[in-house]
N, C-alpha and C positions, 0 to 999 in steps of 0.2 A: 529686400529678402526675396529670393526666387519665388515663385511661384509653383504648389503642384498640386498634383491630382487629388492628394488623399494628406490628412494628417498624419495618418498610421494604416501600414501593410503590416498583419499579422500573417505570418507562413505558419501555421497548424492548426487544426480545430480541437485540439484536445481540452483537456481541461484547463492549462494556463492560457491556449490561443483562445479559446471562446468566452471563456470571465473577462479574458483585457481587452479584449476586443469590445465586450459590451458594456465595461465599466467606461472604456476611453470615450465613447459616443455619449454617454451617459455625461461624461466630464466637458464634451462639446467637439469633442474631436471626430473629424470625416474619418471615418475605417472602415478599410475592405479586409476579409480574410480571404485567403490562400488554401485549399485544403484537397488532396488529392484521395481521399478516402471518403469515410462518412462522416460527417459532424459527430462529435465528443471524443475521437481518437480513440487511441490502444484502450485506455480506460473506462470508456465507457460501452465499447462496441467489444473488445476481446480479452476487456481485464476485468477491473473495482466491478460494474454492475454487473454481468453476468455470471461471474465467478459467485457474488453474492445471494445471486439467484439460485443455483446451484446448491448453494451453505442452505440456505432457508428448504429447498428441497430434499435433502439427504434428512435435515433435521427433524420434518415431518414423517419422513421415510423413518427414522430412527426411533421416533415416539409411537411406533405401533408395540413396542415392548414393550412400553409403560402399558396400552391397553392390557395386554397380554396378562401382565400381573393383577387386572384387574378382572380376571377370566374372559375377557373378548375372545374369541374363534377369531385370527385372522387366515385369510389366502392370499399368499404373493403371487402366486401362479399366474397372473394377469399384466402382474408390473412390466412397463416397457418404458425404457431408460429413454426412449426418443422424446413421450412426452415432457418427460423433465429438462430434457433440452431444450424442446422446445418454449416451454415457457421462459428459462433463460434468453432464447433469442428475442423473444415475446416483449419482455422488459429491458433489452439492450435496445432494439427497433423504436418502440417508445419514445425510451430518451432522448434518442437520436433526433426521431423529427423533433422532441421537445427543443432541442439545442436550434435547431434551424429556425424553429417560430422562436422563438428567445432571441435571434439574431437578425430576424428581419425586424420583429416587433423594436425592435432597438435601432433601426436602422442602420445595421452594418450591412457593406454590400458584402456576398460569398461568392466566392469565386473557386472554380472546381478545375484542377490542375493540378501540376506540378511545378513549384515555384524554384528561381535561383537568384539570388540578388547581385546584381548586375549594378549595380553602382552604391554608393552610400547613401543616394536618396533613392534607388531605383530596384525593383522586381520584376525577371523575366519570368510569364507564366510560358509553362509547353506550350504553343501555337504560335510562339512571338509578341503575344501582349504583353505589353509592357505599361509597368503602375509607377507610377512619380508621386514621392511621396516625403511627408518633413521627415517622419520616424521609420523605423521598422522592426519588428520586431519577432524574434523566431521562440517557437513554439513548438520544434516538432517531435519532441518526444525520445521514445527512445525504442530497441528491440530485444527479446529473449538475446541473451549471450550464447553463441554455437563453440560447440566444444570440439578438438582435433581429433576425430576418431569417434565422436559420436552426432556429427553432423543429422539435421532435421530431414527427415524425410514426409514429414506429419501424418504418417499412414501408421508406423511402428513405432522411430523416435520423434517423441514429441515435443514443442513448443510450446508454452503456456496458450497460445493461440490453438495450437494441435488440439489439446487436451480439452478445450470449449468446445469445438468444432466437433470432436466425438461424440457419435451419435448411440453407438454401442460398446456396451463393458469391458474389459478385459476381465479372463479369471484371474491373471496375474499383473501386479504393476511394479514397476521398480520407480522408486522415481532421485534423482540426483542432484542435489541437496535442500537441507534443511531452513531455509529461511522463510520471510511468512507464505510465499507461492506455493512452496514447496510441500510445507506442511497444511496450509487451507486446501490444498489438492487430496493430502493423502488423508484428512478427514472426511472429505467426501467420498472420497472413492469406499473406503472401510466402511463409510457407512450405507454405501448401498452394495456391500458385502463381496468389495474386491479383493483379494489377498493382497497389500500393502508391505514393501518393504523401501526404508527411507536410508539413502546410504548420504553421509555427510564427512567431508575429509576434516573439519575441526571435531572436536572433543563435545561436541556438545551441540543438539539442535536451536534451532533459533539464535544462534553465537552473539547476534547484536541485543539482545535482550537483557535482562535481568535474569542472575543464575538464578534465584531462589524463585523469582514465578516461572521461568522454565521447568521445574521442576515437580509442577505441577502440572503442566502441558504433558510432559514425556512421562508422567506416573499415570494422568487418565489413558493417551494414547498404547501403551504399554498393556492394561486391562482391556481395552478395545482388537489386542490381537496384531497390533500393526509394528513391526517388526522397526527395531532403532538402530542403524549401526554407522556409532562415531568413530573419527577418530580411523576413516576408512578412506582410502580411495582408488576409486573405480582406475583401472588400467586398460584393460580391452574390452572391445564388445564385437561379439559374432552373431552374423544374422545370418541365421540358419531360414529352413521354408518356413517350418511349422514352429521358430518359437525363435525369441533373440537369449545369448548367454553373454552375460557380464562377469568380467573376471576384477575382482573387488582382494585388495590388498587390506586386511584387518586382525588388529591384534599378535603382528608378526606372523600371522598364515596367510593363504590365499586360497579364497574362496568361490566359485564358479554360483552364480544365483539366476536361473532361467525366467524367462518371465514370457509375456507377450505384448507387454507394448512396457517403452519407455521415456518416461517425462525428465526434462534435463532441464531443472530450472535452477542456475547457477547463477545467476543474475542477471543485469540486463546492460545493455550496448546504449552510449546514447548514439542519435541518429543526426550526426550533424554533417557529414560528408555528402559531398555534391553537392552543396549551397552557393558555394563561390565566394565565403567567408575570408578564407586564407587569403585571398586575392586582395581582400582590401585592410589586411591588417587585423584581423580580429586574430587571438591568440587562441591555440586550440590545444589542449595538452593531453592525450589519451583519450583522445574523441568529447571532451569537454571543452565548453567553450568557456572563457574568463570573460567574469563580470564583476566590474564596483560595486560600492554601496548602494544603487539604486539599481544594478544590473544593468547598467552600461556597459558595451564590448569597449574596447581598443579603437574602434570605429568610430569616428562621432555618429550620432542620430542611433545607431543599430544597441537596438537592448535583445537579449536573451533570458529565459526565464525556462523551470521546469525542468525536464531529466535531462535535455540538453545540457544543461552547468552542474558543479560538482555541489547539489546540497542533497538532502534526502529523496530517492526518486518514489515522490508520495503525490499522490492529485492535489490534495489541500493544500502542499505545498505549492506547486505550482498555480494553484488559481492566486493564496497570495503575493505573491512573487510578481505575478502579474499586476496584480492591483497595483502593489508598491512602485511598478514601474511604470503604470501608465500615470497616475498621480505626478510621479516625478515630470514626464512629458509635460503633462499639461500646468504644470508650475505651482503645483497644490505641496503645502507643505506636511511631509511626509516623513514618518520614521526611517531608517533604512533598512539595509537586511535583515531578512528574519531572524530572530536569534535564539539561539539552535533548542534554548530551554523553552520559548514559545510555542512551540510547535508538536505535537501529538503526534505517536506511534500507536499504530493500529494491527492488532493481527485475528482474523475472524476464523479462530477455530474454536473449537469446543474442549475446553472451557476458552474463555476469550480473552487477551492482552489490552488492555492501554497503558499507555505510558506517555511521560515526556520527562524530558533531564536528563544525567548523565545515571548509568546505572550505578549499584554500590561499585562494583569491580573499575570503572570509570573516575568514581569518584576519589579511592583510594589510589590509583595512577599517577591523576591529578592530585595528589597531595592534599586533595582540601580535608579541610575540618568540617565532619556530619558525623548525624546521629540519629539514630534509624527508628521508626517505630510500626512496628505490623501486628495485624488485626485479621482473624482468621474471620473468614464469610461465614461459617459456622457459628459464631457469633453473632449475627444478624438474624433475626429469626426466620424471617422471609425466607434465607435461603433454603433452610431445613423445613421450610414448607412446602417448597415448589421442587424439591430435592435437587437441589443445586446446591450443596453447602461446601462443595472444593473449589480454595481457593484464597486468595489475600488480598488485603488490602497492604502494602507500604510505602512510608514515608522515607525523603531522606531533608533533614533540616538540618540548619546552623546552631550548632550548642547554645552558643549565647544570646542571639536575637531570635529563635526558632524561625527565621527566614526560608521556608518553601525551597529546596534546590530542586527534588524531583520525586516524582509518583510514578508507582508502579502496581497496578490493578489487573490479578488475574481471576478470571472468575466468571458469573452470565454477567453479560451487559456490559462488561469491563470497557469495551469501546463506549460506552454514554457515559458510565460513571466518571471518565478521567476529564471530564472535562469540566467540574465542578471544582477538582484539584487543580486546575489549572488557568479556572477563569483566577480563585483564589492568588494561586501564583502573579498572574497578570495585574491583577488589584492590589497588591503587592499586600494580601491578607496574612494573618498568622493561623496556625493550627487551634488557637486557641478561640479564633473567630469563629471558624466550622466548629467546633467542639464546642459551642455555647450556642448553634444556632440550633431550632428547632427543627429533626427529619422529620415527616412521619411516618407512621411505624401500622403495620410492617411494612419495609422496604430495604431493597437491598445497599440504597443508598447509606442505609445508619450503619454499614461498616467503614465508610468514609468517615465520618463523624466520630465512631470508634477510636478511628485509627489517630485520629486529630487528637483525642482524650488522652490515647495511649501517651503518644508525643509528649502532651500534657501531663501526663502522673496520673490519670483517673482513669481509666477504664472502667467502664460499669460491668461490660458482660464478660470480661474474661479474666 
């Protein structure tokens, strides 16, 4: 067997390059990463953490009118949007080094460049260095999608990148479309009191979701002021000195909507061009790369993982992906692809999504046989405590064995709680197992438990 440099060259530090990277070393494998940015990629330096930083600031921003009703005197007169950015960068920078000591402490070597692989076993960095290596593996993520005629200028129109980097308000925001970027953006901005208008060309925001907890998203966001228009799509935009105009096709009129800055988060590109892939047979199909069971390309040695390939473009996804593939490397016997009910959907707005599984609308497509059971949060006492009581919990099971297909939880917390529905799922538990364990109370978990009952013929509180 040749001989070479390294077990494994990872090209990205994002979320799937720096988990595989540190699980492979962990597994016994020599690995360098490749990373021409900063450690933790899009996601962690101009996505998932900062964006979250933001969520958590609007939201403190937004709980001074719960003061208010409680006679508090407040003054905004002081607030200044920089320092809430700045702590967003505060907690992106963080991480960041955190990922670098996570990477040395692991002993992976990091290597700062720009990578292209130059043979099946081999990676040119920019300067000519070149890594000889068993594996290789690409990680590099992916970019905001730029649209024909609304191209990024990140001053005016903006990139989900744009939109972190802003340092001050707009009075107006347009932002173009509805999926979870789109909408985590335009709950922030409303809530530090930007006039918000969300134009989406499907019928309905968040489309990949669950109608009926969508519709608890678009009923809060609705009383919050922030303007919803389905079922529409933007045609031109003029950028005038003092203000941009979008010309927005809806409802058979057309409607002209001024704004001052515009965010255009319509999905995202992956970033596999310039690697030198095609050259060696890896197959690329609309900017995605084809991978096997274990995320092996068409290449022998070369795996790819993360929003480069066509699965969910999610971080959690990608760090397991990673896992599963360096496991595969290193000859550990491993599950294969993830599959697609394992895996968790996350959206951090207020009220908040988890999910996993197909939705009702999916699962009717699909032909199968379910059978649904929902439990209002209202239900749960907790949430009529903490005044959170919009919202659900539901189920989608098998009639006859009540077999787990999928959950769908909108409401506070809805990112923690789906993951007790889904370890269930995992454990291949019944509803009847949650519906007989003990929550305790008050929590907002006993709408899970609920909902399990419900499944079951018993509900206690509704």
């Amino acid at each position: 067997m040749a001989q070479h440099e390294y077990d494994l060259v990872v090209v990205g530090a994002g979320p799937g390059g720096y988990v595989g990277a540190i699980r492979a070393s962990q597994l016994g494998l020599k690995t360098a990463i490749v990373e021409k940015d900063k450690p933790g990629g899009v996601c962690l330096n101009v996505g998932c953490i900062p964006s979250k930083a933001l969520i958590h600031q609007a939201e403190v921003f937004a709980h001074g009118e719960e003061l208010r009703k409680l006679g508090v005197k407040l003054d905004y007169s002081g607030f200044d949007y920089k320092k809430a950015h700045k702590k967003s960068r505060v907690a992106a920078d963080k991480l960041s080094k955190g990922v670098q000591f996570l990477l040395k402490k692991n002993n992976v070597e990091y290597i700062t460049g720009s990578a292209r692989v130059t043979g099946g076993n081999e990676v040119t960095v920019d300067g000519g260095r070149k890594l000889s290596s068993r594996y290789i593996m690409i990680a590099t993520g992916s970019q905001s999608r730029e649209l024909p005629g609304f191209e990024f200028d990140e001053e005016r129109v903006l990139s989900s990148t744009g939109i972190l980097m802003m340092t001050e308000l707009p009075q107006r925001l347009v932002i173009l479309g509805a999926g979870a970027i789109g909408m985590e953006f335009a709950h922030v901005m409303n809530a530090f009191g930007v006039e918000v208008t969300v134009v989406e060309m499907l019928e309905r925001v968040l489309p990949i979701e669950d109608a009926e907890a969508v519709e608890v998203i678009a009923k809060a966001f609705k009383s919050r002021g922030i303007k919803m228009l389905t079922g529409a799509k933007a045609s031109t935009l003029q950028r005038a000195d003092d203000e941009l105009k979008l010309t927005v096709e809806h409802d058979g009129k057309t409607e002209t909507i001024a704004c001052d800055k515009l965010l255009v988060a319509v999905g995202r590109a992956p970033s596999s061009g310039g690697l030198g892939l095609e050259e060696l047979g890896v197959e690329i199909e609309n900017g995605f790369i084809a991978t096997g069971e274990y995320y092996q390309t068409a290449a022998k040695n070369i795996y790819a993982v993360g929003d480069v390939i066509q699965t969910p473009l999610l971080a959690h996804w990608a760090m397991k992906e990673a896992e599963i593939a360096v496991e595969h490397m290193a000859g550990h016997a491993v599950e294969p692809r993830l599959a697609d009910d394992l895996g968790p959907s996350a959206v951090y707005t207020v009220p908040e999504i988890g999910s996993f599984g197909p939705t009702e609308e999916q699962a009717k497509e699909r032909g199968l046989a379910f059978e649904k059971a929902v439990f209002p949060y209202r239900g749960a006492g907790k949430s009529v405590a903490v005044e959170q009581s919009e919202g659900l919990v539901k189920l989608l099971y098998e009639p006859k064995t009540h077999e787990l297909l999928a959950a769908h939880v909108v409401g506070a917390n809805a990112t923690e709680l789906i993951h007790e529905l889904l370890l269930a799922k995992k454990g291949e538990l019944l509803p009847q197992d949650i519906a007989t364990m003990v929550h305790a109370h008050p929590t907002l978990s006993e709408a899970v438990m609920e909902a399990a009952r419900t499944a079951e013929g018993w509900p206690i509180h509704a």
